[in-house]
MDTraj code that builds the backbone (N, CA, C; nanometers):
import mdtraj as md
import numpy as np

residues = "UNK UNK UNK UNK UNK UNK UNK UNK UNK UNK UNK UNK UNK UNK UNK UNK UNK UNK UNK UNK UNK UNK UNK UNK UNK UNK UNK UNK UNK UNK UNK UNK UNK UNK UNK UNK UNK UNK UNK UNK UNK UNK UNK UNK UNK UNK UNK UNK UNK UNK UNK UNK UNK UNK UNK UNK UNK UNK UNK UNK UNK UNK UNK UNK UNK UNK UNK UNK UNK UNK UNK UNK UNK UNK UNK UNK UNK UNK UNK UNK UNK UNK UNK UNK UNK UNK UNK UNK UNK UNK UNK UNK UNK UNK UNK UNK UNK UNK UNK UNK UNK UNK UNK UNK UNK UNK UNK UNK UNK UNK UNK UNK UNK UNK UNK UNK UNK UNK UNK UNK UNK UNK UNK UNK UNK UNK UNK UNK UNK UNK UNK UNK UNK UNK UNK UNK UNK UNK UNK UNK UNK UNK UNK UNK UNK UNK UNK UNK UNK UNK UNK UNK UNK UNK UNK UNK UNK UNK UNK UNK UNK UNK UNK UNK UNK UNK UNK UNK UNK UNK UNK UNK UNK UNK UNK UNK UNK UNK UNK UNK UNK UNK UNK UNK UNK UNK UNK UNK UNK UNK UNK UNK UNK UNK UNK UNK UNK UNK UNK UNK UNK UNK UNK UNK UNK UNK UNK UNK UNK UNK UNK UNK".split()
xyz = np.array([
    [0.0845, -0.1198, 0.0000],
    [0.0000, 0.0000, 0.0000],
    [0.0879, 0.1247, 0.0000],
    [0.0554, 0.2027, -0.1222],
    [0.1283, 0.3679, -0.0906],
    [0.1301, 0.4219, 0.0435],
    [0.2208, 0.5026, 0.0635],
    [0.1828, 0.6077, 0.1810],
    [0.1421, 0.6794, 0.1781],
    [0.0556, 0.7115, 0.2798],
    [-0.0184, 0.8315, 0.2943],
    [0.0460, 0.9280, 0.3147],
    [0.0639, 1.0651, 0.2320],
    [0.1583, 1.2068, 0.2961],
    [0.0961, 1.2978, 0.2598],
    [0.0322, 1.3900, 0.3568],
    [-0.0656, 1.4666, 0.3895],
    [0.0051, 1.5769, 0.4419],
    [-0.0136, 1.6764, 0.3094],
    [0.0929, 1.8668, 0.3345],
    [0.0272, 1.8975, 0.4610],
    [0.1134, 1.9576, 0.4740],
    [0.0754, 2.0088, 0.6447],
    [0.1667, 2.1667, 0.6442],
    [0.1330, 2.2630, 0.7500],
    [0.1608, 2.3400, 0.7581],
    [0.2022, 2.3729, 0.9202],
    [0.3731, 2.3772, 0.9267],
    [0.3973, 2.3930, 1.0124],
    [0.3619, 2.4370, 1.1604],
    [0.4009, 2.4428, 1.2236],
    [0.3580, 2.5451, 1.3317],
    [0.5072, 2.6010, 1.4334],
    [0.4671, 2.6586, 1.5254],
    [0.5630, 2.7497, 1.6319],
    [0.5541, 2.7139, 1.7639],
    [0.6273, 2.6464, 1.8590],
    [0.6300, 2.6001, 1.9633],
    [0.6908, 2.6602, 2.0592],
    [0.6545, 2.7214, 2.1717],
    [0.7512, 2.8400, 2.2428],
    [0.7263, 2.7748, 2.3767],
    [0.8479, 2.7688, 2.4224],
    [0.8661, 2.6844, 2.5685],
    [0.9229, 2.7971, 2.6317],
    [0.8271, 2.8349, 2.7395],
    [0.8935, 2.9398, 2.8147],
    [0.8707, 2.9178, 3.0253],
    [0.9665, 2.9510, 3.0848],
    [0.9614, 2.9271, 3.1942],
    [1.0903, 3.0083, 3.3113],
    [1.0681, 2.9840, 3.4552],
    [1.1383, 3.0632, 3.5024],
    [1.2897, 3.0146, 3.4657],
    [1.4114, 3.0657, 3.5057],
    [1.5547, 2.9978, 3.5315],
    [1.5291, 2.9073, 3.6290],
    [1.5874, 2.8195, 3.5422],
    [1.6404, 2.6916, 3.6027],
    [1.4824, 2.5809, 3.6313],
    [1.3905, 2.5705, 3.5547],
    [1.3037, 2.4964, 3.5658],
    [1.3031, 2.3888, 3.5027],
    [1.4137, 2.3811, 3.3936],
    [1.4321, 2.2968, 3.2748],
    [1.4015, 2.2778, 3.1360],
    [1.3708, 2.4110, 3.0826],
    [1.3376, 2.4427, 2.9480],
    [1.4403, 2.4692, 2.8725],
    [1.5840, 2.4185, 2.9425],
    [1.6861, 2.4202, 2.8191],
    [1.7373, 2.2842, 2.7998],
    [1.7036, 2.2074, 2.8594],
    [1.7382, 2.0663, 2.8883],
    [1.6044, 2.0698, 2.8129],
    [1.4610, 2.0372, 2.8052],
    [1.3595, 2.0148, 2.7533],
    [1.3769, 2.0109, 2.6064],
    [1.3958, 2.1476, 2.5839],
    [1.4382, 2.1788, 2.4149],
    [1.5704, 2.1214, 2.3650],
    [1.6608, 2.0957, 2.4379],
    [1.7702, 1.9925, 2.4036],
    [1.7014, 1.8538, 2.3008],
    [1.6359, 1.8088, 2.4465],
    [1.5783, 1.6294, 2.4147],
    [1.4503, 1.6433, 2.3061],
    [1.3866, 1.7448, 2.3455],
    [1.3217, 1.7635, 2.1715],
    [1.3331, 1.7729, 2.0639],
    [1.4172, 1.8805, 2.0180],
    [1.5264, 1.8747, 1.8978],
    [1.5601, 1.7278, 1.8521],
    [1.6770, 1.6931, 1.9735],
    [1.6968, 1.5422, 1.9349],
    [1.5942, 1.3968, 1.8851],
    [1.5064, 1.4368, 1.9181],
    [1.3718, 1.3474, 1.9233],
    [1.3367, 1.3596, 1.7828],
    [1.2854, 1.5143, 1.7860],
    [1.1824, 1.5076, 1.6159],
    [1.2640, 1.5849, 1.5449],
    [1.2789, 1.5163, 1.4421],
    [1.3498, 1.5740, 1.3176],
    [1.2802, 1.6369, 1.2885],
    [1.1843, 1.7190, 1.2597],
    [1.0760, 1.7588, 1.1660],
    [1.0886, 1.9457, 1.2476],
    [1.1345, 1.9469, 1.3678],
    [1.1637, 2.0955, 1.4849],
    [1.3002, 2.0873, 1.4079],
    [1.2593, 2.2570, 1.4335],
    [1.4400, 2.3183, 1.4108],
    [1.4124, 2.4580, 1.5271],
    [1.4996, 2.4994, 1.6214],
    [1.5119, 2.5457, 1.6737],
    [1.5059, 2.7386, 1.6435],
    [1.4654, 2.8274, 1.6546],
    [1.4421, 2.9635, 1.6334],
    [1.5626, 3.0251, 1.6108],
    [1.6397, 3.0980, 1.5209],
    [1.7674, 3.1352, 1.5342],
    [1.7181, 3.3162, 1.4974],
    [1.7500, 3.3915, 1.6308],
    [1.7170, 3.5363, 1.6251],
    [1.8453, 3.5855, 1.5562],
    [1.8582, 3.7184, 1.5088],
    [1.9170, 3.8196, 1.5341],
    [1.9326, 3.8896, 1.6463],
    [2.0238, 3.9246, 1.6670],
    [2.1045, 4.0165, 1.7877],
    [2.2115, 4.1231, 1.7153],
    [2.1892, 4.2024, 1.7965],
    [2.3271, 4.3518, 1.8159],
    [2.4785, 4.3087, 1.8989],
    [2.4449, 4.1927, 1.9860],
    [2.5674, 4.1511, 2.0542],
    [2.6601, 4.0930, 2.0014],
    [2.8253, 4.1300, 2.0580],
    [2.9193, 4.0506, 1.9702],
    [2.9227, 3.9015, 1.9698],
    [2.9551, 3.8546, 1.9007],
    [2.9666, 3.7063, 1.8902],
    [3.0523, 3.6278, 1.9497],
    [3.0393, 3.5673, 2.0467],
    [3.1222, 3.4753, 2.1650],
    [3.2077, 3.4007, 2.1102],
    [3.2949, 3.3461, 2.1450],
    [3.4142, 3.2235, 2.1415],
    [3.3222, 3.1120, 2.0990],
    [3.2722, 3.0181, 2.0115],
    [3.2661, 2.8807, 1.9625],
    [3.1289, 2.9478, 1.9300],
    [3.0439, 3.0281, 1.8941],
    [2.9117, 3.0192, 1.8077],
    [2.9364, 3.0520, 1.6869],
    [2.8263, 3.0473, 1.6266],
    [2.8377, 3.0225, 1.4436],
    [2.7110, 3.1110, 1.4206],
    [2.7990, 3.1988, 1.3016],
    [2.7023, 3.2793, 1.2342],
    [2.6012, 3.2001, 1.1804],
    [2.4468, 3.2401, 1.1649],
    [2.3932, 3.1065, 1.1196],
    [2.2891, 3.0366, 1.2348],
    [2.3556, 2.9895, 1.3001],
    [2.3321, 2.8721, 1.3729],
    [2.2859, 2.8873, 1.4917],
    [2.3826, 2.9972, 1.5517],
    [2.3489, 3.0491, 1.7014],
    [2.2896, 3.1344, 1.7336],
    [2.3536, 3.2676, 1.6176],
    [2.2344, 3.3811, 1.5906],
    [2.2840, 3.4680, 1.4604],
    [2.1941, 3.5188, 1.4246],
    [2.2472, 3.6058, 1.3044],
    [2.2787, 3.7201, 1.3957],
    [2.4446, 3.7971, 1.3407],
    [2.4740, 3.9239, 1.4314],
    [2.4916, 3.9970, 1.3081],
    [2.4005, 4.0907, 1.3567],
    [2.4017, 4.2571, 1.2495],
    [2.4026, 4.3013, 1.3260],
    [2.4306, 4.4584, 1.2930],
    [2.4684, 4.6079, 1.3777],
    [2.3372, 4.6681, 1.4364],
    [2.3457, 4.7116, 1.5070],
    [2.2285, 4.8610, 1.5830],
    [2.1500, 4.9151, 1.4454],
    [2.1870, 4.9458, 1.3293],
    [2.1346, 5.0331, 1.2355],
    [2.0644, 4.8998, 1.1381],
    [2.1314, 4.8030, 1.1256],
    [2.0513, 4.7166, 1.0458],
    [1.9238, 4.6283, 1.1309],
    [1.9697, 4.5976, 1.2567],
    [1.8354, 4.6500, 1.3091],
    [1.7163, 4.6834, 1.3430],
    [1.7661, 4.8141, 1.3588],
    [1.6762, 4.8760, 1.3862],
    [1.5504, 4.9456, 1.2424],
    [1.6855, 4.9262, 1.1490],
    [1.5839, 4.9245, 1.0533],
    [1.5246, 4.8673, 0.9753],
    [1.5283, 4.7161, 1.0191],
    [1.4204, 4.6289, 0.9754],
    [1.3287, 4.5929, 1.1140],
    [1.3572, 4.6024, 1.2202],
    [1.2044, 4.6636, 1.2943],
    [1.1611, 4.7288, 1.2634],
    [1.2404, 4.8466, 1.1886],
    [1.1153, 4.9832, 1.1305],
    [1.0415, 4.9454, 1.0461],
    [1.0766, 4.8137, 0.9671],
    [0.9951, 4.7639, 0.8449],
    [0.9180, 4.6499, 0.8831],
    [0.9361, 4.6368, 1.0641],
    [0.8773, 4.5133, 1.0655],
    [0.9002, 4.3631, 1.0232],
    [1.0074, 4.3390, 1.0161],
    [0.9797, 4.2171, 0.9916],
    [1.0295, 4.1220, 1.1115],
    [1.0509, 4.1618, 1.2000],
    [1.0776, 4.0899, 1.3152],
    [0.9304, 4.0431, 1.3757],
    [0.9057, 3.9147, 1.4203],
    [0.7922, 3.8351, 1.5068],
    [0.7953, 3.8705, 1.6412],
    [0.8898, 3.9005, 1.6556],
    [0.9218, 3.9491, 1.8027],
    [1.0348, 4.0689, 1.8161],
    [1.1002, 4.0991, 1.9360],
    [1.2140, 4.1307, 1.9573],
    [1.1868, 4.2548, 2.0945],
    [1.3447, 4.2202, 2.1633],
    [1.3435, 4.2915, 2.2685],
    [1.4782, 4.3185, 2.2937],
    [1.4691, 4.4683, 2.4016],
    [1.6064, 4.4748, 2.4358],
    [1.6672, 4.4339, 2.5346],
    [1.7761, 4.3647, 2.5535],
    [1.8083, 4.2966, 2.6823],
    [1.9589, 4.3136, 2.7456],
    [2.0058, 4.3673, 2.8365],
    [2.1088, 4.4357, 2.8488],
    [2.1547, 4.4946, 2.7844],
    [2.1423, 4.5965, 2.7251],
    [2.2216, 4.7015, 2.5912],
    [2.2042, 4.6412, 2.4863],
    [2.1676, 4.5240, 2.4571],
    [2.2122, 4.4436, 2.3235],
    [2.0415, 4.4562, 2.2343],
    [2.0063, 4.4356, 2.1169],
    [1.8717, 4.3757, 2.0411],
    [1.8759, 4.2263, 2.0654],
    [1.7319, 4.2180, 2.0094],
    [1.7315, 4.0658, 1.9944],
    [1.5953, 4.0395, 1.9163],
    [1.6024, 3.9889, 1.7972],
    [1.4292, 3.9482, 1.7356],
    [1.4621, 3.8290, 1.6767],
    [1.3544, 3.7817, 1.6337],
    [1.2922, 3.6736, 1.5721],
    [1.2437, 3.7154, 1.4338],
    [1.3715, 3.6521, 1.3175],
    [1.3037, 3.7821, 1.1872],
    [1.2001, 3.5971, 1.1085],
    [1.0823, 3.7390, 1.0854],
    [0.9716, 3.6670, 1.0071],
    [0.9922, 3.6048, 0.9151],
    [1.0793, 3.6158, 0.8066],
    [1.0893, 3.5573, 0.6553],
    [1.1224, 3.3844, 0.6978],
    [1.2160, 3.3623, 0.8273],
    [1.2879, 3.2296, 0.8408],
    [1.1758, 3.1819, 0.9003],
    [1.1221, 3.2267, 0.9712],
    [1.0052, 3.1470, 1.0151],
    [0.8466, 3.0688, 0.9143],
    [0.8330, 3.1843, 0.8586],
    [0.7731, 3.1732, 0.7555],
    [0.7988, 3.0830, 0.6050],
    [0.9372, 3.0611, 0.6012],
    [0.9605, 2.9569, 0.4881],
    [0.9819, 2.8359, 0.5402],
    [1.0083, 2.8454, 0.6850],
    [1.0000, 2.6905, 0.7650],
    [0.8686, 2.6156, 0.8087],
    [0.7529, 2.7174, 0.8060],
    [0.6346, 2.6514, 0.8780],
    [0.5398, 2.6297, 0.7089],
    [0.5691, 2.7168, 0.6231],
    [0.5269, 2.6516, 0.4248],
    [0.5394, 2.5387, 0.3973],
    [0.7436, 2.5041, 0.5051],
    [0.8155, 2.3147, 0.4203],
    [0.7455, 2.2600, 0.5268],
    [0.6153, 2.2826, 0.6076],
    [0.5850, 2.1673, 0.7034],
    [0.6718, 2.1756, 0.8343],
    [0.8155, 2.2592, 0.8311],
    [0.8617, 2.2284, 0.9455],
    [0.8069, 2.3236, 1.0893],
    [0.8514, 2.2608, 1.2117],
    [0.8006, 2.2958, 1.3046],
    [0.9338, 2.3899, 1.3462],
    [0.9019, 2.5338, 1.4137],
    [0.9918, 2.6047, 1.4665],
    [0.9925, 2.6303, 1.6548],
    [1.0955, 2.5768, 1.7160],
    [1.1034, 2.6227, 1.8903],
    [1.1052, 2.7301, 1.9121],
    [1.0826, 2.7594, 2.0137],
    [1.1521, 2.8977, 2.0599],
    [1.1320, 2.9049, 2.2236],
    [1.2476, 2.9643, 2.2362],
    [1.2548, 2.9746, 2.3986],
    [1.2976, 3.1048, 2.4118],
    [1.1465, 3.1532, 2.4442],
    [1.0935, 3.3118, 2.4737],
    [1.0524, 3.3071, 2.6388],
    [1.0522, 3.4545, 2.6692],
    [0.9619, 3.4506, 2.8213],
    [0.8431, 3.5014, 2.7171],
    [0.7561, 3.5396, 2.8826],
    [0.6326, 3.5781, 2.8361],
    [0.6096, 3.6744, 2.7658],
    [0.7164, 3.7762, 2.7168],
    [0.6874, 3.9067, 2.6772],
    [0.6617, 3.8929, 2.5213],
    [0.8142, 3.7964, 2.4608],
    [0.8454, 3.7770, 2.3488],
    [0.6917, 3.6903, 2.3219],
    [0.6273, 3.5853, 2.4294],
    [0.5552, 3.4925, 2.3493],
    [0.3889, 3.6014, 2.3412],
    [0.3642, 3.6823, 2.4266],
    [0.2781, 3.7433, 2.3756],
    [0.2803, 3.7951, 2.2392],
    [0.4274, 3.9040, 2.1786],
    [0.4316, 3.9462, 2.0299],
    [0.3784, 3.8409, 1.9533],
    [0.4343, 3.7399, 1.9711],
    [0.3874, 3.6114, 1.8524],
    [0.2731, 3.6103, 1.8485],
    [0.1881, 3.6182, 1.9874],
    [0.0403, 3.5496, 1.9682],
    [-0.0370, 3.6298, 1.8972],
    [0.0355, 3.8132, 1.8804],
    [-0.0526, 3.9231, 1.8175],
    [0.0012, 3.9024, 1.7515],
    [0.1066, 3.8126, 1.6309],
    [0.1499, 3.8213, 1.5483],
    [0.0697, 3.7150, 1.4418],
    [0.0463, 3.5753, 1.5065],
    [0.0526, 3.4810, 1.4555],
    [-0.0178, 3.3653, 1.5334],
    [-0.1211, 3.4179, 1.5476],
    [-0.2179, 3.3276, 1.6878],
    [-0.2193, 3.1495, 1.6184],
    [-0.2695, 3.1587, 1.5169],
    [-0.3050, 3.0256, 1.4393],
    [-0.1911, 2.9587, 1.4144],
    [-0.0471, 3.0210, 1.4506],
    [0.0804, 2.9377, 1.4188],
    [0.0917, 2.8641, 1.5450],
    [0.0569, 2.9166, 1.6866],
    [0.1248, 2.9257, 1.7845],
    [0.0930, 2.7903, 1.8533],
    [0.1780, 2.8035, 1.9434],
    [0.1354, 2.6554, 2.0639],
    [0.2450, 2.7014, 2.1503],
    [0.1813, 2.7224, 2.2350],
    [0.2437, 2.8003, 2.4122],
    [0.2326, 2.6949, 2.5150],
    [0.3527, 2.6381, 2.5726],
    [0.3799, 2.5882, 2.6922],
    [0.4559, 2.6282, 2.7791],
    [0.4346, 2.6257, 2.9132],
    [0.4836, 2.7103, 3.0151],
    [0.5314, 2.5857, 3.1064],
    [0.6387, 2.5663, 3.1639],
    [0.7262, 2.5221, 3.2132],
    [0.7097, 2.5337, 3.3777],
    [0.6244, 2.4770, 3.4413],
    [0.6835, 2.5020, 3.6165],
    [0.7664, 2.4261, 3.6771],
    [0.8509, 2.4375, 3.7791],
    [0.9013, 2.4024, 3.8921],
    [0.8332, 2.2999, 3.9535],
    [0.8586, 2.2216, 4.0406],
    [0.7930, 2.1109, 4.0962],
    [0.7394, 2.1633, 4.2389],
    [0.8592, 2.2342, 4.2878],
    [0.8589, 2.3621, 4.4061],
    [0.9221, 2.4862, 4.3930],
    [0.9312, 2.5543, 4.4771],
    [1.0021, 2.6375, 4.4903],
    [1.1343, 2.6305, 4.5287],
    [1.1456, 2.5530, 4.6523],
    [1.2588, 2.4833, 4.6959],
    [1.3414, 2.3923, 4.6102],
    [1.3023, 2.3219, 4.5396],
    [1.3556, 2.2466, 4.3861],
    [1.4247, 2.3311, 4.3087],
    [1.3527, 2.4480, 4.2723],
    [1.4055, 2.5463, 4.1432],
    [1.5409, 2.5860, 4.2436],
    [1.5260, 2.6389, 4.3135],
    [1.6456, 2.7289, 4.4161],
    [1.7559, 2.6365, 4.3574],
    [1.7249, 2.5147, 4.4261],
    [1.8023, 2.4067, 4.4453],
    [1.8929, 2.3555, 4.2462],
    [1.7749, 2.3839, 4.1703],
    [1.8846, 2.3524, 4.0464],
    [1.9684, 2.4596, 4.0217],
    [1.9421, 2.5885, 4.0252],
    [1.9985, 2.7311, 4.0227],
    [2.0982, 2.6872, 4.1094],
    [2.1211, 2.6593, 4.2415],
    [2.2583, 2.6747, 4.2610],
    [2.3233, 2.5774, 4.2380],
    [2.2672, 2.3996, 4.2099],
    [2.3380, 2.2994, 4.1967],
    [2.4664, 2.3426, 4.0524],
    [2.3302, 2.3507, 3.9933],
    [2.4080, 2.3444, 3.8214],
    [2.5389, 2.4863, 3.8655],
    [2.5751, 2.5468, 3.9232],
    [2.6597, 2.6225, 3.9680],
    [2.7339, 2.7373, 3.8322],
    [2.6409, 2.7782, 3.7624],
    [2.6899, 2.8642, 3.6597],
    [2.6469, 3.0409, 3.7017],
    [2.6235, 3.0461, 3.7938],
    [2.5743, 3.2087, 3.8915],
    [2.6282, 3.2011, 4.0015],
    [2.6431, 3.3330, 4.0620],
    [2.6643, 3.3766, 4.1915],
    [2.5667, 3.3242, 4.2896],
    [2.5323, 3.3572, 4.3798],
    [2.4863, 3.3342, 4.4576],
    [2.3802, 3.4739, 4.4984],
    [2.4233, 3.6061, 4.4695],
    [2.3729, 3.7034, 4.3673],
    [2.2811, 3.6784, 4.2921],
    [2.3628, 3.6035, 4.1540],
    [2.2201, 3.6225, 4.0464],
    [2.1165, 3.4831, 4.1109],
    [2.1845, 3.3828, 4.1708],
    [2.0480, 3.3454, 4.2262],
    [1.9253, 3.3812, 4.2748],
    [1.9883, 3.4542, 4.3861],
    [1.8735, 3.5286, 4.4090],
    [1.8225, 3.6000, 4.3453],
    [1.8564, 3.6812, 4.2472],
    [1.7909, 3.7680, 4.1773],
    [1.6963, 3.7175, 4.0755],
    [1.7365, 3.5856, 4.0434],
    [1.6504, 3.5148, 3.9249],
    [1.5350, 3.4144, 4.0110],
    [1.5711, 3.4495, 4.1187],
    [1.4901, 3.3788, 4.2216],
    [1.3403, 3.4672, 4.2302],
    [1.3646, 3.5968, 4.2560],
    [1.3125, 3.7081, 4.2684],
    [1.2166, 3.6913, 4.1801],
    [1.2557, 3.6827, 4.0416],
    [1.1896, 3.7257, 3.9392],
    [1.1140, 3.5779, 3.8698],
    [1.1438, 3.4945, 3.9507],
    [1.0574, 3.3786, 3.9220],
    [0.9337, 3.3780, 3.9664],
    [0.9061, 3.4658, 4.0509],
    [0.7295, 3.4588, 4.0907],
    [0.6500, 3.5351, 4.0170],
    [0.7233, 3.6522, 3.9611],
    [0.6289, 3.7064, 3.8184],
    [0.6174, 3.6306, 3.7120],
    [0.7411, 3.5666, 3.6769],
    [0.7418, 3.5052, 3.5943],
    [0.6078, 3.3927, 3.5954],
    [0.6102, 3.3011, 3.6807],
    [0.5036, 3.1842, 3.7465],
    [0.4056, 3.2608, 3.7149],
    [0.3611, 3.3831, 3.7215],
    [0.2670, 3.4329, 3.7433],
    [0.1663, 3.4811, 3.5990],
    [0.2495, 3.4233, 3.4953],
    [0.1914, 3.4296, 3.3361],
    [0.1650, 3.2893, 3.3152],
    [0.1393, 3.1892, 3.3535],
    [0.1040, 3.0528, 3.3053],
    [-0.0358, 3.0499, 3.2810],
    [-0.1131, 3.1263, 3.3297],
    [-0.2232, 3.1167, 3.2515],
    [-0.2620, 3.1556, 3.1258],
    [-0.1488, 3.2741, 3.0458],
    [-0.1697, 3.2730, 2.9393],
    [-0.1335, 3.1933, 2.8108],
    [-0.1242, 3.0546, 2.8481],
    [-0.0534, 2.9546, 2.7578],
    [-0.1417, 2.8588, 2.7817],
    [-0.0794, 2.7931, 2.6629],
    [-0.2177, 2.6903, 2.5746],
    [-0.1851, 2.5496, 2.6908],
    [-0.0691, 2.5413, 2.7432],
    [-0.0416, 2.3896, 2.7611],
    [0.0874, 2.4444, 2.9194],
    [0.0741, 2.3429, 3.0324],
    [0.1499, 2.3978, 3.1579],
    [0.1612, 2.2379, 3.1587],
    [0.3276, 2.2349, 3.1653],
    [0.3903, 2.1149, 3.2481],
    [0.4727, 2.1462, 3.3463],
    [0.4428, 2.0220, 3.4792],
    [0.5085, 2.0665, 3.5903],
    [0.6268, 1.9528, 3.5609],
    [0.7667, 2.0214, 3.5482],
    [0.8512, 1.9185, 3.5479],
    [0.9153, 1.8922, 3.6543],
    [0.8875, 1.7849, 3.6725],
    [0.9256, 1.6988, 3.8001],
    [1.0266, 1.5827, 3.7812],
    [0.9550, 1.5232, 3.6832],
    [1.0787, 1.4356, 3.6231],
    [1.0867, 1.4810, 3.4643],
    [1.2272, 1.4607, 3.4496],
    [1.2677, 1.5544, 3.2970],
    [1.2313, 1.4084, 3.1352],
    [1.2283, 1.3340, 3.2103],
    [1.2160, 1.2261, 3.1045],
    [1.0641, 1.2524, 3.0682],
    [0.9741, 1.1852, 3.1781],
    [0.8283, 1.2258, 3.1686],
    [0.7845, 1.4162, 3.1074],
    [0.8093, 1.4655, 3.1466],
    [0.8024, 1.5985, 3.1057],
    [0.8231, 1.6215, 2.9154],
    [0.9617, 1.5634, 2.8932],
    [1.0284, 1.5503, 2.7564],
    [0.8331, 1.4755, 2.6620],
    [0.8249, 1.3554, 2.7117],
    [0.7216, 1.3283, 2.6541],
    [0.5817, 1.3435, 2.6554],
    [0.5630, 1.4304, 2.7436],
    [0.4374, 1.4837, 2.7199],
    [0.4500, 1.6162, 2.6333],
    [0.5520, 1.6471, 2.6361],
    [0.5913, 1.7682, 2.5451],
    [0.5773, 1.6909, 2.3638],
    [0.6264, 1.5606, 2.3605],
    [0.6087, 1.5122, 2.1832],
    [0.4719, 1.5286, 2.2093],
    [0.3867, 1.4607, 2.3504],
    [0.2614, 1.4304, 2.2786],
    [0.1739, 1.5765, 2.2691],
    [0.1980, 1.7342, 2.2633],
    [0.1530, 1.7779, 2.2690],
    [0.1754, 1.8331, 2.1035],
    [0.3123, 1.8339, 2.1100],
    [0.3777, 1.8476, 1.9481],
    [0.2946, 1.7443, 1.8836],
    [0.2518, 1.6333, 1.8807],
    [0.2051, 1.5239, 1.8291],
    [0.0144, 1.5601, 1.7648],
    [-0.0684, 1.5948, 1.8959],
    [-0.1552, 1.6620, 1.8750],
    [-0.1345, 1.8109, 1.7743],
    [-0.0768, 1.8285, 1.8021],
    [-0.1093, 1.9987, 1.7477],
    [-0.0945, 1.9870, 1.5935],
    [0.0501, 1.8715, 1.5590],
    [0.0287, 1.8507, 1.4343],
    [-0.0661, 1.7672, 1.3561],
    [-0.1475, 1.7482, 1.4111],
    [-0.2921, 1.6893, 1.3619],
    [-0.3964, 1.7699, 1.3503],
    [-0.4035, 1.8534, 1.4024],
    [-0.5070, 1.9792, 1.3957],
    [-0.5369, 1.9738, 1.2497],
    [-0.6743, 1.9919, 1.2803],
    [-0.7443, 1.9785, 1.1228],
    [-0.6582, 2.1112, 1.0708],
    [-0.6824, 2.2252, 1.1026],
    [-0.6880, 2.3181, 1.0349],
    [-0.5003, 2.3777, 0.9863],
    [-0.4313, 2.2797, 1.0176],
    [-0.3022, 2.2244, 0.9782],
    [-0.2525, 2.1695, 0.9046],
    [-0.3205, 2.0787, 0.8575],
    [-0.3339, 1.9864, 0.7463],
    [-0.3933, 2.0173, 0.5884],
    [-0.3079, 2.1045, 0.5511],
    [-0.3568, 2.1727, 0.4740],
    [-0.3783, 2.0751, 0.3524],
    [-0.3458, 1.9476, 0.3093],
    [-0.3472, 1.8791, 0.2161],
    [-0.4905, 1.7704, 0.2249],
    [-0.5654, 1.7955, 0.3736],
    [-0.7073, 1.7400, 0.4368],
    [-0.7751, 1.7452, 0.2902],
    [-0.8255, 1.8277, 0.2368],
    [-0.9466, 1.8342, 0.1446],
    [-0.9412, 1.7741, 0.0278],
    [-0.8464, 1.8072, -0.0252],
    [-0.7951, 1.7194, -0.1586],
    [-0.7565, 1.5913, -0.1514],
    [-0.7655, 1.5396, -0.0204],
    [-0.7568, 1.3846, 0.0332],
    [-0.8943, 1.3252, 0.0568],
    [-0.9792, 1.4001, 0.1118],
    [-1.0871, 1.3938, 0.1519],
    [-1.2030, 1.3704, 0.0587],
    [-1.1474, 1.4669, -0.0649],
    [-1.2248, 1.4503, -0.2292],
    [-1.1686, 1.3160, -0.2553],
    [-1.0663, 1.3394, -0.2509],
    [-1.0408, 1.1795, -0.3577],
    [-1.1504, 1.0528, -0.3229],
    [-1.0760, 1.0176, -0.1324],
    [-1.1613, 0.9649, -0.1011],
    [-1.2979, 0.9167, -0.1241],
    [-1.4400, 1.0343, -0.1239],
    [-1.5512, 1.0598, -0.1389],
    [-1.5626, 1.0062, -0.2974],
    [-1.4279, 1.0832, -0.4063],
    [-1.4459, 1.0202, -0.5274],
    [-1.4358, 0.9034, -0.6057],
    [-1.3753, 0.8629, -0.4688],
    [-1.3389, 0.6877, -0.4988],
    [-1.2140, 0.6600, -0.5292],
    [-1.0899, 0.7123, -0.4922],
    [-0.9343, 0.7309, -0.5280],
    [-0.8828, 0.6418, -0.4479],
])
top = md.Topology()
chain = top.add_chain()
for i, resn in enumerate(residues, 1):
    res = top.add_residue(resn, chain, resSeq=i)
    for name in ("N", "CA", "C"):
        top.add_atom(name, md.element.get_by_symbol(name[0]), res)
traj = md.Trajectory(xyz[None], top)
């Protein structure tokens, strides 16, 4: 029997959550999982670090280039974050979710609101909690890449943060990172079934009815 391959039209997956809850480890084991995700690659104003790749890690243009394609809009997002830019330019997104592919992104809440006024029907929002409070503390200082300073400070700002999960489509409490990882395919799994996704549905649907 042929296979069935049914066009589909990508979508946008934005995993967002406080520090240190596990949404970079999450999007790690996802990536690896489904071939079909490719990860969000912004533009930034910041210089380019020791071992990243133009391309890959981020596209780096200047303050003036920019700023003047926010003036034209074509960024999905973007914000400023310590002195530096940072967006999400539309065209890459847009020729990835046409080939069917699925795009990540690991936004907070600010960036994932732009999208949703950008692009509601692309979107699929999951929000990331802590198991406790005492847990999160506890990976923040285990994994030992901050002061003891920015702990607290990202500590601080984790209860506002917590405090946007209701505006997202989908909330996992990760507790265990394996379990977590897969309820995350099966949500990717659903979403790419959505009728109104499947853009190749009708002309399958005729045949069908026509006797194909």
């Amino acid at each position: 029997m042929a296979r069935i391959n049914l066009h589909r039209r990508g979508l946008m997956l934005v995993l967002s959550s406080p520090s240190g809850a596990g949404k970079t480890t999450l999007s790690r084991l996802l990536l690896a999982s489904e071939p079909d995700l490719a990860m969000s690659v912004s533009a930034t104003t910041r210089p380019m670090r020791p071992g990243e790749v133009e391309g890959k890690d981020y596209c780096f243009i200047s303050e003036a280039e920019f700023t003047a394609r926010r003036d034209k809009d074509e960024f999905l997002e973007h914000a400023k974050v310590f002195e530096n830019y940072y967006g999400t330019p539309a065209n890459m997104v847009e020729a990835a979710l046409k080939s069917a592919r699925d795009v990540l992104f690991d936004i907070d809440w600010q960036g994932t609101q732009q999208l949703k006024a950008r692009a509601r029907e692309d979107l699929v929002s999951v929000f990331i909690l802590p198991p406790s409070k005492a847990e999160l503390q506890q990976r923040l200082t285990t994994r030992a890449q901050d002061s003891a300073g920015v702990v607290a400070a990202r500590m601080a700002r984790a209860s506002d943060e917590m405090s946007h999960w209701p505006e997202y489509d989908y909330v996992i409490v990760n507790e265990d990172v394996d379990a977590a990882h897969q309820q995350l395919r099966a949500i990717l799994t659903a979403e790419r079934l959505r009728r109104e996704r499947q853009t190749g549905l009708p002309d399958f649907v005729k045949q069908l009815r026509d006797g194909g």
